[in-house]
C-alpha positions in Angstrom: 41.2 52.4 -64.5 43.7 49.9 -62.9 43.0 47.0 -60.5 44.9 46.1 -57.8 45.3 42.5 -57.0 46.7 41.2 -53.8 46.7 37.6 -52.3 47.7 37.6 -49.0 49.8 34.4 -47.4 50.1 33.5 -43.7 53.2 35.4 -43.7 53.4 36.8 -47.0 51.5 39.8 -49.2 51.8 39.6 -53.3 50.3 42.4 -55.4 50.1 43.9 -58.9 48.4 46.9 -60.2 47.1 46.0 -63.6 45.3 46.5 -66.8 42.9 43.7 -66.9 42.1 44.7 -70.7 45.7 44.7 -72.2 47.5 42.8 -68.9 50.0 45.7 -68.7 51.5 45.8 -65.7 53.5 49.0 -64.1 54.0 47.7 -60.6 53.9 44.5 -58.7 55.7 43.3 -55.5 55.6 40.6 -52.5 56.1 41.3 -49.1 57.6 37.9 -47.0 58.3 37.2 -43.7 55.3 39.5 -42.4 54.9 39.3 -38.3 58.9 39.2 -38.5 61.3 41.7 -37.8 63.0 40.5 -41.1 59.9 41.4 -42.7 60.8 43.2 -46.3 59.1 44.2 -49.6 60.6 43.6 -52.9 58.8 46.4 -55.5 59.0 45.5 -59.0 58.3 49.0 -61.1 58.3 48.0 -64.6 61.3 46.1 -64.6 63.3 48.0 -61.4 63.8 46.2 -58.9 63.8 47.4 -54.8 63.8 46.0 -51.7 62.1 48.2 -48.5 62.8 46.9 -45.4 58.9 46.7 -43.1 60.9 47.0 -39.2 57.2 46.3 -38.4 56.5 43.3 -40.5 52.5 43.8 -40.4 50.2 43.8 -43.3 48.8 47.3 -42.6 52.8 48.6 -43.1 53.0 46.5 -46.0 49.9 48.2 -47.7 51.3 51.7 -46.5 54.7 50.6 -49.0 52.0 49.3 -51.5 50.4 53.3 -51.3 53.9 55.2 -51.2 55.0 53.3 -54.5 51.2 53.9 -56.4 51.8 57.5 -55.4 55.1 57.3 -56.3 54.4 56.6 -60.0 50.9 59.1 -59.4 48.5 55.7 -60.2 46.8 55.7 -56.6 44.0 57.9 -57.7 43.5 55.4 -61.0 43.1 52.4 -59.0 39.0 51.5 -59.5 39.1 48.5 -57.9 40.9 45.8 -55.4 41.1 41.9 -56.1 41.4 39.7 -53.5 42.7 36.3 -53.6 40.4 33.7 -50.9 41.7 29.9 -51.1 38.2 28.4 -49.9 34.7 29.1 -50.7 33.2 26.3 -49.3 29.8 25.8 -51.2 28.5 29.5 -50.6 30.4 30.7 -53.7 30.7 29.5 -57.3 31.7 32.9 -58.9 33.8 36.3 -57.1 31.7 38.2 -55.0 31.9 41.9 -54.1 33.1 42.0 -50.5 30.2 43.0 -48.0 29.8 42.3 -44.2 27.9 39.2 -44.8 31.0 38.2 -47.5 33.2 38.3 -44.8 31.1 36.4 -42.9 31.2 33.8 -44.7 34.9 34.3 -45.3 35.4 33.1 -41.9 32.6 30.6 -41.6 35.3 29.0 -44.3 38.1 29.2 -41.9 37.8 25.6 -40.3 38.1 24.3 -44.3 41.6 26.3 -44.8 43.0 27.3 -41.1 46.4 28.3 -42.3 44.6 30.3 -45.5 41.4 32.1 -44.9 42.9 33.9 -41.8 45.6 35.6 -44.1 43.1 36.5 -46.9 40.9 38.2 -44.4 43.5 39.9 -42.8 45.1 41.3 -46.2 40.8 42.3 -47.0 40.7 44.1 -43.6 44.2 45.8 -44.5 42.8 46.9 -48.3 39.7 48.1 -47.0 41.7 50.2 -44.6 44.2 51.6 -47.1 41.3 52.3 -50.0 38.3 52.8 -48.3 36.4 54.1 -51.2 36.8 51.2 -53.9 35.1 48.4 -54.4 36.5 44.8 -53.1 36.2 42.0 -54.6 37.1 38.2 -53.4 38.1 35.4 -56.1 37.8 32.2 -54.7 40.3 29.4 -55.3 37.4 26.8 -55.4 34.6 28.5 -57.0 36.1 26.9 -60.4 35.1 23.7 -59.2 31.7 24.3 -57.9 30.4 23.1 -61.3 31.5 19.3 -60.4 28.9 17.0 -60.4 28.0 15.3 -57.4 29.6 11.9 -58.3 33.0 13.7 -58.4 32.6 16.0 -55.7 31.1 13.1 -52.7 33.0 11.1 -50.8 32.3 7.8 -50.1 32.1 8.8 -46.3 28.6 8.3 -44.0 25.7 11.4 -45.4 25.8 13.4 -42.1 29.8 14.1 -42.5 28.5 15.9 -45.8 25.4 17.7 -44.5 26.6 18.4 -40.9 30.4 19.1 -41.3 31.1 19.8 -45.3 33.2 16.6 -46.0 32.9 16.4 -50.0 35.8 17.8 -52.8 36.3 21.0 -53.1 39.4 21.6 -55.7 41.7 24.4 -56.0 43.9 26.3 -58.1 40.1 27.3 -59.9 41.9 30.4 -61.0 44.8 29.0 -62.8 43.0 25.8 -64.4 40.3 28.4 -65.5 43.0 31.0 -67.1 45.0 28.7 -69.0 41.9 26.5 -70.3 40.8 29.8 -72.1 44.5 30.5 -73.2 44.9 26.5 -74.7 41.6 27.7 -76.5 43.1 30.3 -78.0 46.3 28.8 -78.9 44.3 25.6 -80.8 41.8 27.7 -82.6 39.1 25.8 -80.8 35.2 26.8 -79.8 35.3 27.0 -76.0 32.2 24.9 -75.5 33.4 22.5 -77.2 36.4 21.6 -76.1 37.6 19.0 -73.3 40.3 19.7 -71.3 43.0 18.4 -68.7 44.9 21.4 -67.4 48.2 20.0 -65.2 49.0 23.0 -62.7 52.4 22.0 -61.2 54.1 23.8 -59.1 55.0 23.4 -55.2 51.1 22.7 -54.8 50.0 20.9 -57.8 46.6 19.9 -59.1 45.0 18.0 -62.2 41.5 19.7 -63.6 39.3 18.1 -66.2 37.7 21.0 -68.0 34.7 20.3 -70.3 33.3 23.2 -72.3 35.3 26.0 -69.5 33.8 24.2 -66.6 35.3 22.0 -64.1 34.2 18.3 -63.9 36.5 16.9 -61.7 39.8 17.7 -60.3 42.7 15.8 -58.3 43.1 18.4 -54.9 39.5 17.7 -52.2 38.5 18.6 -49.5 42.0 20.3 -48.4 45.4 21.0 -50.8 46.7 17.8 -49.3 44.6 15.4 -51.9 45.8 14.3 -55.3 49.2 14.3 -56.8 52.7 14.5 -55.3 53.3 17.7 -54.8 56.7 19.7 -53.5 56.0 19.3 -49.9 53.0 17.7 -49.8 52.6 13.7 -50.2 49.1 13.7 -52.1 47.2 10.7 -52.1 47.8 8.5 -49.2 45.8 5.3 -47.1 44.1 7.1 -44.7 44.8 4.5 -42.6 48.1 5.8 -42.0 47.4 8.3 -39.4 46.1 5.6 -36.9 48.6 3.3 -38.1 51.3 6.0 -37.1 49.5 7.0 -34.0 50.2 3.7 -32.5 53.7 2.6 -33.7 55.3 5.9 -33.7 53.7 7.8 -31.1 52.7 10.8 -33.6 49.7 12.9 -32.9 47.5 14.0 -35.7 48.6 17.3 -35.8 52.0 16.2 -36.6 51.5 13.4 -38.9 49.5 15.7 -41.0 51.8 18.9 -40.4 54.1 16.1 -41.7 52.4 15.0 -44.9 51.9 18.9 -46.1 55.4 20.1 -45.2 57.9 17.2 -44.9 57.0 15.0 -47.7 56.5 14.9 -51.3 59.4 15.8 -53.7 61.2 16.9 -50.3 60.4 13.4 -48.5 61.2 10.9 -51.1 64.4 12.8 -52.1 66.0 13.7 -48.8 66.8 16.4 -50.1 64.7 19.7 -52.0 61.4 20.4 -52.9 63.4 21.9 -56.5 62.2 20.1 -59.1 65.3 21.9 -60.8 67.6 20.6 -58.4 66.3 17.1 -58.2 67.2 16.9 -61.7 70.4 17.8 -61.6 71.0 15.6 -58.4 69.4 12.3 -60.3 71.7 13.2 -63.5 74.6 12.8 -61.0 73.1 9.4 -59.9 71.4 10.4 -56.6 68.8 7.6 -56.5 66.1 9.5 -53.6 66.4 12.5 -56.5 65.7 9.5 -59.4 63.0 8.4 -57.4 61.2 11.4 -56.4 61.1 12.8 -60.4 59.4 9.2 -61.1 56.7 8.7 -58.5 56.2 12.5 -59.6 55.6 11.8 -63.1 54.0 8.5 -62.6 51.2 9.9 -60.7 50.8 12.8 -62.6 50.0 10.4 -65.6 47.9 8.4 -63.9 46.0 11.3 -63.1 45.6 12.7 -66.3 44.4 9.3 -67.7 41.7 9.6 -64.5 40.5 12.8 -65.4 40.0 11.7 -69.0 37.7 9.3 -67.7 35.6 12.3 -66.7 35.9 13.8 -69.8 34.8 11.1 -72.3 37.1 12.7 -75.0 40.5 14.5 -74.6 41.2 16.9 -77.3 44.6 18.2 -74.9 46.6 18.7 -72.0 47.9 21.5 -70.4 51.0 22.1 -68.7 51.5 24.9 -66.2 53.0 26.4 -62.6 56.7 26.9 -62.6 57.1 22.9 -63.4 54.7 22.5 -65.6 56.0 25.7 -67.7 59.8 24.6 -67.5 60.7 21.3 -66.6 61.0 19.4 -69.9 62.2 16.3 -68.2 58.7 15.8 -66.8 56.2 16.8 -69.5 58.5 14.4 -71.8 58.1 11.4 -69.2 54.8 12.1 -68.5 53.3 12.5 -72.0 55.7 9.0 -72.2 53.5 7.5 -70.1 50.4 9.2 -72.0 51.2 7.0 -74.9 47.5 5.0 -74.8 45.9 8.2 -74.7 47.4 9.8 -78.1 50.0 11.9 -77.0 53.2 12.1 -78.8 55.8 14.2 -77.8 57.8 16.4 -80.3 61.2 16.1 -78.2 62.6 19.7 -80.3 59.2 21.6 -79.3 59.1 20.4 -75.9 62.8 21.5 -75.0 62.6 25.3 -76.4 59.0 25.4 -73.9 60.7 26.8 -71.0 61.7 30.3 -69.7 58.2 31.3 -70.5 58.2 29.6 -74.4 54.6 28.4 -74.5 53.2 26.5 -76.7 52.5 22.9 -78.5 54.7 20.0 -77.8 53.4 17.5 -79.6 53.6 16.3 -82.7 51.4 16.7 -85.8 49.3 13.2 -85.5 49.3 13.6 -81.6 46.4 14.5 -79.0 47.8 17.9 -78.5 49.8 19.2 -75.3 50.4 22.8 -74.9 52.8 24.7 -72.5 50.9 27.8 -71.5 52.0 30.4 -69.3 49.5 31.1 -66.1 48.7 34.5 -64.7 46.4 34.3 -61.8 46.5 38.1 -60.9 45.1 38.9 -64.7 42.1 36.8 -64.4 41.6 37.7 -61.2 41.7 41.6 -62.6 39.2 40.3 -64.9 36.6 39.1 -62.7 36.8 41.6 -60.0 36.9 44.1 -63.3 33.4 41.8 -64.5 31.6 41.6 -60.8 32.1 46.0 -60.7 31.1 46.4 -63.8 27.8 44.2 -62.7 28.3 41.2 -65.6 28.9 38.5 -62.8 
């Protein structure tokens, strides 16, 4: 039997039916601009490409695509099960959880954590549940991953009731990816699972740094919101959170904007002036563009700085891992950032590290070096997994 996988965006629906045994995968697509009337679809079936306009731009339309194209290729009546993507778990969930009333419930107990999240995941549930009735849901949480932190990672340094009374602590996220490509870095060193201590560098637009001890998280760079850790494409990361009363009275900015700020106006995008592209901000700082120079630095800078953090959690780092669409291409900043890595034992084999792009995974270091690996992510297969593993009762 297929799973279907969807992960559903504030304006945006992604899916793929696949074979969570072999990863085969016959159809996929992503609906954008939903609640538009420039709403479309673009349907990938097995490597053709199509593009079906939605004049109605809902999810419920986008779902009714989604069941013309499974008939299309006679797979609706194969699909056993539907995976659900859900950013934030809060505390109630450290593994997936078949969906039930009192799962959605606690869904939207959530929604204060991730306001611009949650609301979308629940909407695309409510949407599945309409279009296959019969099958078992299942949600995969973004933080469950990182419910394993001990306490001293997860706590802030803030007063007890903020923790007790509102949920103030460290959450993490990008669980999915950090715990896919941990297994996959495994695989590729020939290493026992348990055994093996990880830091896994997803980098993407929304970037995050995991230390993974024996397939468990210990501590990661994102907290109690996306907005925590490393620069990202958009978002700053780390700042003095001081700087939101310190803009409040010399610029006149509300909270709502300076934070609306610091998750869509800053980051790569902010220090350049000019993209959030890591692509293009490479090519613009090879032309001499010194906000593009700039913005590749701080990026790399705190990336390494983060990875020597989460090594401190670790107590021994037997490799890093490089993935998200810059972590799996850019060889400009693994290079620089395993540069910076030098302390640690990292040396980086310059040949290997250039032919690791376009989906090339594998080691770039050299023989006598700590080992780094480029390895590919795929959210939507482990997610096929576990909803495949909480149906079949193992989780």
């Amino acid at each position: 039997m297929w799973t279907l996988v969807v992960n559903c965006g504030s304006s945006s629906l992604k899916f793929a039916l696949l074979d969570p045994s072999s990863g085969e995968v016959p159809l996929s697509g992503l609906a954008e601009r939903l609640g538009s009337d420039l709403a479309s679809v673009r349907v990938d079936r097995g490597g053709e490409r199509v593009s079906v306009p939605l004049p109605g731009g809902s999810y419920p339309e986008a779902f009714g695509v989604l069941l013309a194209e499974l008939d299309a290729l006679g797979l609706r009546s194969e699909v056993g099960a539907v995976g659900h993507r859900v950013v934030h778990g809060g505390e109630r969930f450290s593994a997936p959880a078949l969906v039930t009333p009192e799962v959605l419930d606690a869904i939207r107990a959530c929604v204060p954590l991730a306001p611009l999240h949650n609301p979308a995941n629940l909407a695309g549930i409510e949407a599945a549940q309409e279009a296959f009735p019969g099958l078992p849901h299942v949600a995969v949480f973004d933080t469950a991953f990182h419910q394993t932190m001990p306490e001293v990672a997860y706590r802030y340094a803030v007063p007890e009731e903020w923790y007790t009374q509102h949920g103030v602590r460290r959450y993490g996220f990008h669980g999915t990816s950090h715990a896919y490509v941990a297994g996959e870095a495994a695989r590729m060193l020939g290493r026992d699972f348990p055994d093996l201590n990880l830091v896994t560098a997803h980098l993407g637009n929304g970037c995050s740094v995991t230390a993974v001890q024996g397939g468990r998280s210990v501590d990661t760079s994102m907290g109690l919101t996306p907005l925590e850790g490393v620069v990202m494409g958009t978002r700053s990361g780390d700042v003095d959170p001081g700087l939101h009363d310190y803009l409040a009275r010399q610029a006149g900015l509300s909270l709502t904007q300076i934070t609306a700020t610091l998750n869509r106006e800053s980051g790569l995008l902010g220090l350049s002036g000019l993209t959030n592209d890591m692509r293009e901000l490479e090519e613009a700082a090879a032309r001499g563009h010194e906000g593009a120079r700039l913005a590749v630095e701080i990026f790399v800078y705190r990336l390494a700085k983060s990875v020597a953090g989460m090594a401190v959690a670790l107590g021994r780092l037997d490799g890093l891992v490089f993935t998200g669409g810059i972590g799996e291409n850019s060889a400009t900043v693994r290079g620089a950032t395993l540069a910076r890595l030098g302390l640690l034992g990292f040396k980086v084999d310059e040949a290997a590290n250039a032919r690791a792009v376009r989906g090339r995974a594998g080691i770039i270091t050299t023989p006598d070096s700590v080992p780094a690996l480029v390895v590919n992510t795929n959210e939507e297969l482990m997610i096929a997994r576990e909803t495949q593993s909480v149906v079949a009762g193992e989780l």
